[in-house]
SEROSE-384808 format. One record per atom (N, C-alpha, C): x, y, z; atom name. Coordinates in steps of 0.1 Angstrom, whole numbers, plus 2048, in hexadecimal, padded with zeros to 3 digits. Atoms other than C-alpha are relative to their C-alpha. Layout:
# SEROSE-384808
   X   Y   Z  a
   X   Y   Z CA
...
# end
This chain:
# SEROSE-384808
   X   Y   Z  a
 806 7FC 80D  N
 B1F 42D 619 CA
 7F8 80C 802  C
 80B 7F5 7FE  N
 B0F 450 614 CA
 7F7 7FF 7F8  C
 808 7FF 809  N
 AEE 454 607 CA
 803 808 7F4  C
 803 7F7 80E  N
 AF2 472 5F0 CA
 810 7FE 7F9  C
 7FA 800 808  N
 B10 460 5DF CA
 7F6 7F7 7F8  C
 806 80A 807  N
 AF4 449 5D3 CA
 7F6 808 7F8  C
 806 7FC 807  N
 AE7 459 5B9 CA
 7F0 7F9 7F9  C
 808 809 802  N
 AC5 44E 5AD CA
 800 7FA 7F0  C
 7FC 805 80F  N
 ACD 449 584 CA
 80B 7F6 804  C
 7F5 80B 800  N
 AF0 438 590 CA
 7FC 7F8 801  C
 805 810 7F8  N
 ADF 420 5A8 CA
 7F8 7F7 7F4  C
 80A 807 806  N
 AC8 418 58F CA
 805 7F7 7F2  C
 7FB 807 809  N
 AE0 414 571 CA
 805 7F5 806  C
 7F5 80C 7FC  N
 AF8 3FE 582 CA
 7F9 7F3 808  C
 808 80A 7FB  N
 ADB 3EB 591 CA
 7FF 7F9 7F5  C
 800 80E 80D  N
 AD4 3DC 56F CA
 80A 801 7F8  C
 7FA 806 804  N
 AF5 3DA 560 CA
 805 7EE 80E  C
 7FF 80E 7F4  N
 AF8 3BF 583 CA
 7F4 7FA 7F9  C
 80A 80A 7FF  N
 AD4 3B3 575 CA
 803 7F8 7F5  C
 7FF 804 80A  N
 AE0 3AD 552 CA
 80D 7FB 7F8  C
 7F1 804 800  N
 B05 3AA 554 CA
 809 801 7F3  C
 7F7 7F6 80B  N
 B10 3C3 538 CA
 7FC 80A 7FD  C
 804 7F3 804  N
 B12 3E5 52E CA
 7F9 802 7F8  C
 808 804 80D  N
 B00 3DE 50B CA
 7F4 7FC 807  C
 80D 804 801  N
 AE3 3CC 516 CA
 7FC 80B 80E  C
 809 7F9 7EF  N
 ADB 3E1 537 CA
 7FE 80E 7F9  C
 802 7F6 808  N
 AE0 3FF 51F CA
 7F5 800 7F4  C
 80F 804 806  N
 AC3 3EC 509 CA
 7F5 802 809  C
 80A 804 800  N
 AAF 3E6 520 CA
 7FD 812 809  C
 7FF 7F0 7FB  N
 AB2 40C 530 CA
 7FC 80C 7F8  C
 7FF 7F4 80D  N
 AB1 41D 50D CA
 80B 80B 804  C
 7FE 7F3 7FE  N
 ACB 432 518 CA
 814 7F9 7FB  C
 7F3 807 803  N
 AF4 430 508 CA
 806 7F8 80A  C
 7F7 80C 7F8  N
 B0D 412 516 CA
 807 814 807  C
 7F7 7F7 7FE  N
 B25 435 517 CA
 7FC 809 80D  C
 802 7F8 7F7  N
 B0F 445 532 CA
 7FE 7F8 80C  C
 804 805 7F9  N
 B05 427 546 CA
 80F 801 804  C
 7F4 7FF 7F9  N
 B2C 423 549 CA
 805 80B 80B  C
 7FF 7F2 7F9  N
 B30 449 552 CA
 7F8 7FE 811  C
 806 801 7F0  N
 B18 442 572 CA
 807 7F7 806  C
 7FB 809 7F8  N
 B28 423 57D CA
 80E 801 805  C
 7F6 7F8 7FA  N
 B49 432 57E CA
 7FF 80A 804  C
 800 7F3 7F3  N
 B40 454 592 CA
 7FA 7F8 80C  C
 7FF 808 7F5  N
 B31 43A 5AA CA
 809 7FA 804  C
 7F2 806 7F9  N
 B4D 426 5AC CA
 80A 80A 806  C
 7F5 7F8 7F5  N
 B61 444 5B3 CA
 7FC 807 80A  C
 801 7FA 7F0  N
 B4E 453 5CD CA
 7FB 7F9 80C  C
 801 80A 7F6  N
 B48 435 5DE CA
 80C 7FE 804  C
 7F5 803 7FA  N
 B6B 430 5DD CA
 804 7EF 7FF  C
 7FE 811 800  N
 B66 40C 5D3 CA
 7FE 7F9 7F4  C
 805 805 809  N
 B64 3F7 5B7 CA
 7F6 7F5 7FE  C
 80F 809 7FF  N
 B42 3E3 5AB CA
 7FF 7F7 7F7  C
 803 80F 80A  N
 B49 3CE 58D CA
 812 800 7FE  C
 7F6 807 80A  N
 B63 3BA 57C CA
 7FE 803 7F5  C
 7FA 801 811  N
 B6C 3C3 558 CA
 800 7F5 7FC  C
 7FA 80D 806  N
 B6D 39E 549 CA
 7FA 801 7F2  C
 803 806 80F  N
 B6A 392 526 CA
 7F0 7FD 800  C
 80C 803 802  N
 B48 382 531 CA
 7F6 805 804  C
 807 7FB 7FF  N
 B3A 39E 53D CA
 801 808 80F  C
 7FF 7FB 7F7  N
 B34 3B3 55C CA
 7FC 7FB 80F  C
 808 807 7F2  N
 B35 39F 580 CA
 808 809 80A  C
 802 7FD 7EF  N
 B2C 3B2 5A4 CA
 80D 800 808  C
 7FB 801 7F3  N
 B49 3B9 5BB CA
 7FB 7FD 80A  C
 80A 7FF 7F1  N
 B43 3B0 5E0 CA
 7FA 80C 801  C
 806 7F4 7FC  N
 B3B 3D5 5E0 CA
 7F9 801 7F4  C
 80E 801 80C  N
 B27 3D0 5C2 CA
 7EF 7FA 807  C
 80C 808 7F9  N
 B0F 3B8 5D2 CA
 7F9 804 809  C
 808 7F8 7F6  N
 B0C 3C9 5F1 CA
 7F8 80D 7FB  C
 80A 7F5 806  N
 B03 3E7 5DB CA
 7F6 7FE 7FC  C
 80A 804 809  N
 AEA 3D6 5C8 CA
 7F5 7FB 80A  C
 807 804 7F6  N
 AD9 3C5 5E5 CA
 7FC 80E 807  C
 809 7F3 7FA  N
 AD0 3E7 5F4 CA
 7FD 805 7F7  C
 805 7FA 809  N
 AC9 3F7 5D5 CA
 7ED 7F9 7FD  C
 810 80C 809  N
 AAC 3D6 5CB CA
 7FB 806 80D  C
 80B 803 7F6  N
 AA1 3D6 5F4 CA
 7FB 815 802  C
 806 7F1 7FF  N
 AA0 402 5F2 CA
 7F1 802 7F1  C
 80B 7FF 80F  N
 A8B 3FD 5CB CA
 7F5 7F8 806  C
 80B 804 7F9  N
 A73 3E7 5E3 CA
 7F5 802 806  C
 806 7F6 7F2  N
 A70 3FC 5FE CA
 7F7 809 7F2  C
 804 7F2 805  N
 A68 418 5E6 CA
 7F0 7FA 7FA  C
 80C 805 807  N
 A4E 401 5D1 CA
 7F4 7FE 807  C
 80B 802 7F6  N
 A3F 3F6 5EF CA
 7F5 80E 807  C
 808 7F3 7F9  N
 A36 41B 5FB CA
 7F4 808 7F8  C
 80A 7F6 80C  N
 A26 426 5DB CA
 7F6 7F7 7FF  C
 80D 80A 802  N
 A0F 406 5DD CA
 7F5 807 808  C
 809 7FC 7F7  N
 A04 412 5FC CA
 7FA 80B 7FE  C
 805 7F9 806  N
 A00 432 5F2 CA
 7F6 7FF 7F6  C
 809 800 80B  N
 9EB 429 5D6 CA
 7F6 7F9 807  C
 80D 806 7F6  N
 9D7 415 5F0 CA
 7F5 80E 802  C
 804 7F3 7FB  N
 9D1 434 601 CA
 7F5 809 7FD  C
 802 7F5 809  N
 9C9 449 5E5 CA
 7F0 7F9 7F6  C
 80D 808 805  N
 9AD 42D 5D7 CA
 804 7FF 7EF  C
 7FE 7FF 80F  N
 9C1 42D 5B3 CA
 804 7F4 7FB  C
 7FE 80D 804  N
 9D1 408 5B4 CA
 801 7F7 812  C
 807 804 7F5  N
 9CC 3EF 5D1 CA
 80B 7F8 801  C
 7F0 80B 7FA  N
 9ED 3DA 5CD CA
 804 7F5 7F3  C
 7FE 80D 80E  N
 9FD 3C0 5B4 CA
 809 7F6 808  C
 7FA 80C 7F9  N
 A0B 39D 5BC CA
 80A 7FF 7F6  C
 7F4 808 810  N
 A2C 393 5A4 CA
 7FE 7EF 809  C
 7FB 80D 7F7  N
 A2E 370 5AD CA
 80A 7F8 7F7  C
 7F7 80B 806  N
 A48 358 59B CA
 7FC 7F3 806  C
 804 814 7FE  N
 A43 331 599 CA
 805 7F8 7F6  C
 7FD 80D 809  N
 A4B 30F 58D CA
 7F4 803 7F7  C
 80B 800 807  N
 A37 305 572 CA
 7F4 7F6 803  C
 80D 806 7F9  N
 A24 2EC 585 CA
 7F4 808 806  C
 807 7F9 7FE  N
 A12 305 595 CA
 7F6 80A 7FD  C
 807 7F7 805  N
 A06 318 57B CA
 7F5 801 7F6  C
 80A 80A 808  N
 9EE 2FE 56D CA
 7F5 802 806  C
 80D 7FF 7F8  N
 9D2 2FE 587 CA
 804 80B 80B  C
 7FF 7FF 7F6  N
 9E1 306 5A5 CA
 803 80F 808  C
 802 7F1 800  N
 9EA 32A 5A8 CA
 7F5 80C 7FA  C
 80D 7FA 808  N
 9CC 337 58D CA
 7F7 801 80C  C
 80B 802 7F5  N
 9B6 325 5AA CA
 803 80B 80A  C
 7F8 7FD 7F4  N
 9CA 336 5C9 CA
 7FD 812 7FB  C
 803 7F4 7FF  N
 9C9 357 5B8 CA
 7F3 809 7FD  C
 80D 7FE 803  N
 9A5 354 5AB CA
 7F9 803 810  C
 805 7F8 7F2  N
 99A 353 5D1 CA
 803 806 806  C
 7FC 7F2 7F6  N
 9AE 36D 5E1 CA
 7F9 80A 7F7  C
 808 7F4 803  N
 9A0 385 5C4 CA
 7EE 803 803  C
 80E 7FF 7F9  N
 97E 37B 5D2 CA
 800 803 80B  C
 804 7F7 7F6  N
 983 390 5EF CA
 808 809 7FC  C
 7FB 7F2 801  N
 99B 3AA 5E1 CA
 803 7FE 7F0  C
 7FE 803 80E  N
 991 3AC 5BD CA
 807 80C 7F6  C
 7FD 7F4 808  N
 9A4 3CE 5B8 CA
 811 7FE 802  C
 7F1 805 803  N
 9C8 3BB 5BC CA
 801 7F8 7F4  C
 800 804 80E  N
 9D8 3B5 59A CA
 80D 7F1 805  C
 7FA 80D 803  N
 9EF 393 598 CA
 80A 7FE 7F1  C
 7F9 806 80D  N
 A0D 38C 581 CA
 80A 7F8 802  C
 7FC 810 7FB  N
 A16 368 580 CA
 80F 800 7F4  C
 7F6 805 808  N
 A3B 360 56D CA
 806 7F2 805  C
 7FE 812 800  N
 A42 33B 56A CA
 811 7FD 7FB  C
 7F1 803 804  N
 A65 32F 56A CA
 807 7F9 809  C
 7FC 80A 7F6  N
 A7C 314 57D CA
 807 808 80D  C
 7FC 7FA 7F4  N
 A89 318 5A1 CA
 80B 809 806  C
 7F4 7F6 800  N
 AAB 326 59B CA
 7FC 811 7FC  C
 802 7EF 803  N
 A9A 347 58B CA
 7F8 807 80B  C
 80E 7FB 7F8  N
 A7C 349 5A3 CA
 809 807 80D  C
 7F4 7F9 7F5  N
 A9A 34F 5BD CA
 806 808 7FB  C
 7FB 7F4 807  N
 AAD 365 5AA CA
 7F7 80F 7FB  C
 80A 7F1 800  N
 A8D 37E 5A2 CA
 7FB 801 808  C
 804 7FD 7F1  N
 A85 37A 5C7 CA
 80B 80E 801  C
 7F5 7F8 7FC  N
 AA8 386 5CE CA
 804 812 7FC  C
 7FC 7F3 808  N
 AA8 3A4 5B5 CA
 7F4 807 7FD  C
 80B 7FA 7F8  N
 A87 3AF 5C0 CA
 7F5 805 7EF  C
 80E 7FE 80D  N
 A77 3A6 599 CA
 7F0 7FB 804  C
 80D 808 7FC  N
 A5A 394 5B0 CA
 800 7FE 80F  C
 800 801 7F6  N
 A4B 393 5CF CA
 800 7F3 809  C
 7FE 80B 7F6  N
 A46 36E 5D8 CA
 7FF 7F5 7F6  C
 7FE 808 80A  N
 A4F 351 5C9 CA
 7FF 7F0 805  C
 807 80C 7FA  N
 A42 32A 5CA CA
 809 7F3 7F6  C
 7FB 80D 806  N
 A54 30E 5C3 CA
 807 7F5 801  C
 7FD 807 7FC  N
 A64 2F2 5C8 CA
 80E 7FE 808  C
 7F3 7FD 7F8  N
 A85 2F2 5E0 CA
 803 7F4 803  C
 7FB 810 7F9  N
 A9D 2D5 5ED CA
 80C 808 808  C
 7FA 7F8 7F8  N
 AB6 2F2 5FC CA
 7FF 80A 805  C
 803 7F4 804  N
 AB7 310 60E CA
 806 80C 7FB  C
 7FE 7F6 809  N
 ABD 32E 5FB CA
 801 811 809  C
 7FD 7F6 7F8  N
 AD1 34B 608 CA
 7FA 80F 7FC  C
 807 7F9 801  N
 AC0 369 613 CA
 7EE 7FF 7F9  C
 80C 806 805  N
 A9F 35A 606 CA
 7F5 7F8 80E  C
 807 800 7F6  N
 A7F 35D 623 CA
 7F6 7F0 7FC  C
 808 80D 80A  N
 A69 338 620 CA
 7F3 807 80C  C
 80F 7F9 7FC  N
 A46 348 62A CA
 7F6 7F2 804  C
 80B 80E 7FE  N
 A34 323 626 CA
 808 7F5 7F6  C
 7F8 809 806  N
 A45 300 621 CA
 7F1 7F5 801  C
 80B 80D 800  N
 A2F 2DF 618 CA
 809 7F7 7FB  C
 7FB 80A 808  N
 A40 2BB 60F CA
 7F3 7FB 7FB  C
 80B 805 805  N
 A2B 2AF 5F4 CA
 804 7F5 7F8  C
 7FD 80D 808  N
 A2A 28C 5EA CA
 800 800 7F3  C
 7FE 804 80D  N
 A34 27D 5CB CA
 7F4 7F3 7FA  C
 80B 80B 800  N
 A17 26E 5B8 CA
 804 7FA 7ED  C
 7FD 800 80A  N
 A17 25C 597 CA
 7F0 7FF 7FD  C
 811 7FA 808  N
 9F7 269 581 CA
 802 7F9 7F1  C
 804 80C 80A  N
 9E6 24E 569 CA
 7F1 802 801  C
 810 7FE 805  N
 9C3 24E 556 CA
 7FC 7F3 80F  C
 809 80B 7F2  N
 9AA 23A 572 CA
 7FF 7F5 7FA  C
 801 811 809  N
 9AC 219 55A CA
 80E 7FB 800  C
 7F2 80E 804  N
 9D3 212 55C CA
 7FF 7F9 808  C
 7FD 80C 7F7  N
 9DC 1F5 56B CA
 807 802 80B  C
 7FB 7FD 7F2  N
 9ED 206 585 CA
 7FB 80B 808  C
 80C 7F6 7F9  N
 9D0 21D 590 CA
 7FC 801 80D  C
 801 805 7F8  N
 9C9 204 5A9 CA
 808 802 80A  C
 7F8 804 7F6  N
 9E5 201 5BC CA
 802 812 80D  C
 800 7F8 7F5  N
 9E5 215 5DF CA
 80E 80B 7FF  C
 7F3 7FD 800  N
 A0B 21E 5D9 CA
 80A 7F8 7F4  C
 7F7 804 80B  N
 A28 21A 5C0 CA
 80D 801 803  C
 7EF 802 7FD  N
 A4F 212 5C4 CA
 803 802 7F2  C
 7FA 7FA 80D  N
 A5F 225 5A7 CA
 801 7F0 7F8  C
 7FC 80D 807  N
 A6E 202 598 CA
 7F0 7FD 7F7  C
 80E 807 802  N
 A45 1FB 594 CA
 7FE 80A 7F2  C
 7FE 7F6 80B  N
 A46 218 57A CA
 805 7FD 7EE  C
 7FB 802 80C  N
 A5C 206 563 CA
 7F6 7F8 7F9  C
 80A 80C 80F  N
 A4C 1F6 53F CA
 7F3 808 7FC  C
 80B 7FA 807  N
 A30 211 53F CA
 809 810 7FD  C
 7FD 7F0 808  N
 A32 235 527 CA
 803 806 80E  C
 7FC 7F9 7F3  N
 A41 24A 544 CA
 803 812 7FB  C
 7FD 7F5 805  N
 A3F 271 540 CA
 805 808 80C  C
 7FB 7FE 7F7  N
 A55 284 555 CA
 807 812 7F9  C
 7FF 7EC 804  N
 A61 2AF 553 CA
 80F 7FD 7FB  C
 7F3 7FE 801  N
 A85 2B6 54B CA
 80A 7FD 80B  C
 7F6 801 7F2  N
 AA3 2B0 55E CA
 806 80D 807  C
 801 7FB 7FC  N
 AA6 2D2 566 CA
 7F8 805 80F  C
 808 7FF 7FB  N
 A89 2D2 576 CA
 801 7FB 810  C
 7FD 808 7F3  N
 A8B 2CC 59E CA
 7FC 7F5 803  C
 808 80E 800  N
 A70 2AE 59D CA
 807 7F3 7F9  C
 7F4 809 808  N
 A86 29D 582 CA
 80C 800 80C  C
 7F1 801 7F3  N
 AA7 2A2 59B CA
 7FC 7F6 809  C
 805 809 7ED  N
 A93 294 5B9 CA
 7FD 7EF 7F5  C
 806 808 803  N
 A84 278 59F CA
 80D 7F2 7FD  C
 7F8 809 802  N
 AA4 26C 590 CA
 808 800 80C  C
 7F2 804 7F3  N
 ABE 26D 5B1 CA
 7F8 7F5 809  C
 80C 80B 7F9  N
 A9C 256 5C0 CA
 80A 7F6 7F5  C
 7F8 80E 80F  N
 AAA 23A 59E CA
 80B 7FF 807  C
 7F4 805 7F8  N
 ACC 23D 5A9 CA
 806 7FB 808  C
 800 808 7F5  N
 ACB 237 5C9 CA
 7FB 7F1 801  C
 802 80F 7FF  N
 AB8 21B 5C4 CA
 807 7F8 7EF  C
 7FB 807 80C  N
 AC7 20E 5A4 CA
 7F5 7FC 7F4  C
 807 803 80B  N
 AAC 211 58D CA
 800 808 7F3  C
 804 7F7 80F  N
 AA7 220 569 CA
 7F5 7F9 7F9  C
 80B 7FD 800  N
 A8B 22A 560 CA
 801 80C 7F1  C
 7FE 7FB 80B  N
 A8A 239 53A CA
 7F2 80A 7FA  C
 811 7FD 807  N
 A6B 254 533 CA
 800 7FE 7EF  C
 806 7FC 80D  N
 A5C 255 511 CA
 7FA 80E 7FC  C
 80A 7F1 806  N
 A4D 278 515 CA
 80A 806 80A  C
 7F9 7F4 7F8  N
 A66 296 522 CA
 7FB 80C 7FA  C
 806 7F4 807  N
 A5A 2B8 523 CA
 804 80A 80C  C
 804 7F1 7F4  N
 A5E 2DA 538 CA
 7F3 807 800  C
 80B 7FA 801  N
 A3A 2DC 536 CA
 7F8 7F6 80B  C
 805 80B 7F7  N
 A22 2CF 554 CA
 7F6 7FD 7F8  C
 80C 800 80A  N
 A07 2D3 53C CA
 7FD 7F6 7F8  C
 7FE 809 808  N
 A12 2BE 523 CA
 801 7F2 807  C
 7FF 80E 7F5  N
 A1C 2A3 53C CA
 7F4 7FA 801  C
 80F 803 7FC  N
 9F8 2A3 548 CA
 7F7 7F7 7F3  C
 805 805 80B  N
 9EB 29E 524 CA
 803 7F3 7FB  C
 7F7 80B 801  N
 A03 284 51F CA
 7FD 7F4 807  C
 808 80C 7FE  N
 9F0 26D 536 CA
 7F5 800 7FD  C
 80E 800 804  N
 9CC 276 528 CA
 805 7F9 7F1  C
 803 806 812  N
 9D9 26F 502 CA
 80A 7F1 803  C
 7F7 809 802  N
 9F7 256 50A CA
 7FA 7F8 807  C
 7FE 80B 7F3  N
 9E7 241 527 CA
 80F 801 805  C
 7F3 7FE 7F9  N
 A08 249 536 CA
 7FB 807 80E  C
 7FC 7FC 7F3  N
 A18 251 558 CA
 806 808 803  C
 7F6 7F6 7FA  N
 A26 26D 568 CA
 801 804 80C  C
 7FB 7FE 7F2  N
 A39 276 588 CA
 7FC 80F 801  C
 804 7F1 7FD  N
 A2A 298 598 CA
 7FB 802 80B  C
 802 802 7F4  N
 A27 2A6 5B3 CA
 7EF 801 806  C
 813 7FC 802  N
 9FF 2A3 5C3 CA
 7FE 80B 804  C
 808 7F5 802  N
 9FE 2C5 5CD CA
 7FC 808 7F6  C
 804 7F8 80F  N
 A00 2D2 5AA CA
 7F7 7FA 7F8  C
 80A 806 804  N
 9EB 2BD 59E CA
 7F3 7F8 7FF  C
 80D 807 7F9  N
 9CF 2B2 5B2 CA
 7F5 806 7F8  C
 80A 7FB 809  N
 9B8 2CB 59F CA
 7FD 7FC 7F4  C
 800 804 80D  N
 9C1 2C0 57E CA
 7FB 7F0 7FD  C
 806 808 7FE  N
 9BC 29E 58B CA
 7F0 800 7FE  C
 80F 7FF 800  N
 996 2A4 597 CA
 7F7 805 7EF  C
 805 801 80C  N
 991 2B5 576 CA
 7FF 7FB 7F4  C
 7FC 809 80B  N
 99D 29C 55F CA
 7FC 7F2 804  C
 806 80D 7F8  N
 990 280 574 CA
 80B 7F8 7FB  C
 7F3 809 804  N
 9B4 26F 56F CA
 806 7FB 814  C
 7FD 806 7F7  N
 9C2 25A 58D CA
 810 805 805  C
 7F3 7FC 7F9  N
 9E2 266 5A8 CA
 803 7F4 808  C
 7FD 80E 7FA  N
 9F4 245 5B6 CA
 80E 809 809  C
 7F1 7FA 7F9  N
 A0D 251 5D3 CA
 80D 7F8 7FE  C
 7F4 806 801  N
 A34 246 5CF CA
 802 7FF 80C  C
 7F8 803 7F6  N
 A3F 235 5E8 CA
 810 7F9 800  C
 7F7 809 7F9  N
 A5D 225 5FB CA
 80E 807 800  C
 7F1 7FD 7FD  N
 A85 22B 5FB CA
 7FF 811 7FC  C
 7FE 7F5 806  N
 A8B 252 5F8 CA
 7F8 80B 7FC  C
 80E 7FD 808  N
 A6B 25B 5E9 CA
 7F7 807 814  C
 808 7FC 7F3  N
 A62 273 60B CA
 7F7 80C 7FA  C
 80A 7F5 80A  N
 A4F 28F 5F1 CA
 80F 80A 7FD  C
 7F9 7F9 806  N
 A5D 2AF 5E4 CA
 7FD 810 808  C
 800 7F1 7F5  N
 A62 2D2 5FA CA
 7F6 80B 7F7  C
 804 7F7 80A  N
 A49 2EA 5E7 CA
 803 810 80F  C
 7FF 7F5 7FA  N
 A51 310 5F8 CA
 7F7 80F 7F8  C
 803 7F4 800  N
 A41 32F 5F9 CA
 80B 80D 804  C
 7F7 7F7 7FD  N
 A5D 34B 5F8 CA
 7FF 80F 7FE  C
 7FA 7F4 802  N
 A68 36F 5FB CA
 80C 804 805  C
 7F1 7F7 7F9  N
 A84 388 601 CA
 801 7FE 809  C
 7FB 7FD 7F1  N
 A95 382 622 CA
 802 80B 807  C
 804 7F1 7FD  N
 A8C 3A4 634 CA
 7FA 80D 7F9  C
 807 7F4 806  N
 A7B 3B3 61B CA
 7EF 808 806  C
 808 7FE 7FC  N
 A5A 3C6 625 CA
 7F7 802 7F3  C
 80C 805 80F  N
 A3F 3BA 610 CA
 7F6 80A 801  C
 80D 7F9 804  N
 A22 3D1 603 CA
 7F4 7F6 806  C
 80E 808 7FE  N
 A02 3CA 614 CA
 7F8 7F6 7F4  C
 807 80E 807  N
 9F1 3B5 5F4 CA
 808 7F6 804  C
 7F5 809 7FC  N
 A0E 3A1 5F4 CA
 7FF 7F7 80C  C
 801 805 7F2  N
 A0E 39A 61D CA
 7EB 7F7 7FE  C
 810 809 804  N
 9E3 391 612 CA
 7FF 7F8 7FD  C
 804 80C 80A  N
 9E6 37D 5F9 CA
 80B 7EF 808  C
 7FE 809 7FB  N
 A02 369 60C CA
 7F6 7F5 810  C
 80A 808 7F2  N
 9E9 366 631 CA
 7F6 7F8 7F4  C
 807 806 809  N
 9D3 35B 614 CA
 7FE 7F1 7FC  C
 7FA 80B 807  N
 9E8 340 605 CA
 7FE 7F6 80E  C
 800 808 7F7  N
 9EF 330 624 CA
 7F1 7FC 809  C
 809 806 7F9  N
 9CD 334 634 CA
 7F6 7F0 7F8  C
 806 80A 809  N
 9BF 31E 612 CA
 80A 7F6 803  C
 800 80D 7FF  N
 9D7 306 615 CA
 802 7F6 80D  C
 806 807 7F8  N
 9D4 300 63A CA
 7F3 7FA 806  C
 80F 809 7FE  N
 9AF 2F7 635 CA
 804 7F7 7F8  C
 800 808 807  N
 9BB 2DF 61E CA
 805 7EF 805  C
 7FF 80E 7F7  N
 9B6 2BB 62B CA
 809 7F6 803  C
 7F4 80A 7FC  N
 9D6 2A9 621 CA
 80B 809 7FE  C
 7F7 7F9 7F9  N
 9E9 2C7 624 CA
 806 801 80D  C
 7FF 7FE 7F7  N
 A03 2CB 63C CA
 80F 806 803  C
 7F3 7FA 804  N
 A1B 2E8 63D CA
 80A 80A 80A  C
 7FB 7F3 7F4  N
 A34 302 64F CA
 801 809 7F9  C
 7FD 7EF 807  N
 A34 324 64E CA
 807 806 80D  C
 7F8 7FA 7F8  N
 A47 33D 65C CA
 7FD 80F 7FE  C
# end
């Protein structure tokens, strides 16, 4: 591949017809005609000598020489982003920004907290948090819409760096008066007969929660579903209800609600993988590289933490 067939408008159009997977909408989101983005993407194709999409009915998918194009194009738009940060270090005009992506558990206490004390020693890094399930947070890793992303994992994910792993137990969170407040530990089955509020089945906590039932042969029916951890939470303050979550996300919310965490025990029930991720070879912008020594140094002071990093 030669550099100076890589134009820098081509690279750029054809990067987001790959981000958006049509000529129409990447020509929306570009402001500039479908008629011209096409024009770039075929004089690239021909002086590459290679073809980069499929024509189909449902839209425009990546040749192998699509992909590989696109993958150097996101990790070259990184490089480049990364240099002007520094530069602006340098220069004393901006000091760094964090993208981060996350589940939505995290975005209740537990990140606000996390990023409130890193800007108490670098209060001139800016922070933009986007909340969304684990399939996207990998996908805007991958295509370099974000620099590090936190969430919950059960596989690994190709091309995708794990910076800091923790298993974090499964607890079930109840006002401090239920009847099962007391108890040291719980065996899902123990679950049944009370209001039970639980996330979506999308959700990776749901996946891990019901394939735990099946294996053991139980069902277990919530009364409150929601893609909201938020609501969940509320849902045992107004419902006296139960809900399955994990205790790192919500140990804060605990202490401030003075509501009770009962660990799940027994068959299956070993917790839930939470990850800290980035690009696989990318070279992170000094905030970024901060705010992660950061992350990890807070949560290896943390007493029933206990995690890997890499």
């Amino acid at each position: 591949m030669k550099a100076r067939h890589l134009q820098e408008n081509a690279v750029r159009y054809f990067l987001e017809v790959v981000r958006s997977g049509s000529l129409s909408l990447a020509a929306q989101k570009l402001n500039v005609a479908a008629s011209a983005i096409s024009r770039q993407i075929s004089g690239l194709e021909d002086r590459l000598g290679e073809t980069l999409f499929e024509r189909r009915k449902e839209g425009m998918i990546p040749t192998a020489a699509g992909e590989l194009l696109a993958a150097w194009a996101i990790r070259t738009q990184l490089e480049s982003e990364k240099v002007v940060h520094e530069l602006a270090e340098l220069s004393g005009l901006r000091k760094g920004e964090v993208r981060i992506d996350s589940s939505a558990g995290f975005s209740v206490d537990f990140l606000p907290m996390m990023i409130a004390s890193f800007r108490r020693h670098y209060p001139d890094i800016h922070f933009r948090l986007h909340v969304t399930h684990a399939e996207e947070v990998v996908r805007r890793l991958r295509e370099g819409e974000s620099d590090l992303g936190l969430t919950f994992s059960q596989v690994p994910e190709e091309n995708i760096h794990v910076a800091w792993r923790l298993q974090s137990r499964l607890v079930a969170v109840m006002p401090p008066d239920h009847v099962l407040a007391r108890r040291s530990g719980l065996q899902l089955s123990q679950l049944s007969g009370y209001p039970l509020g639980l996330p979506e089945r999308p959700i990776m906590l749901r996946r891990l929660f019901d394939a735990c039932c099946s294996r053991q042969g139980i069902v277990i029916s919530p009364v409150f579903v929601t893609n909201s951890i938020s609501a969940l939470l509320a849902f045992v303050r107004y419902e006296q209800g139960v809900v399955v979550a994990s205790e790192m996300t919500v140990r804060e919310y605990i202490r401030a609600h003075n509501l009770c965490a009962v660990p799940l025990v027994g068959q299956d029930l070993h917790g839930i993988n939470i990850e800290l991720n980035t690009l696989a070879g990318r070279s992170l912008p000094k905030a970024v590289t901060a705010f992660i020594d950061h992350f990890i140094r807070e949560m290896e002071s943390t007493p029933f933490i206990s995690a890997v990093t890499s």
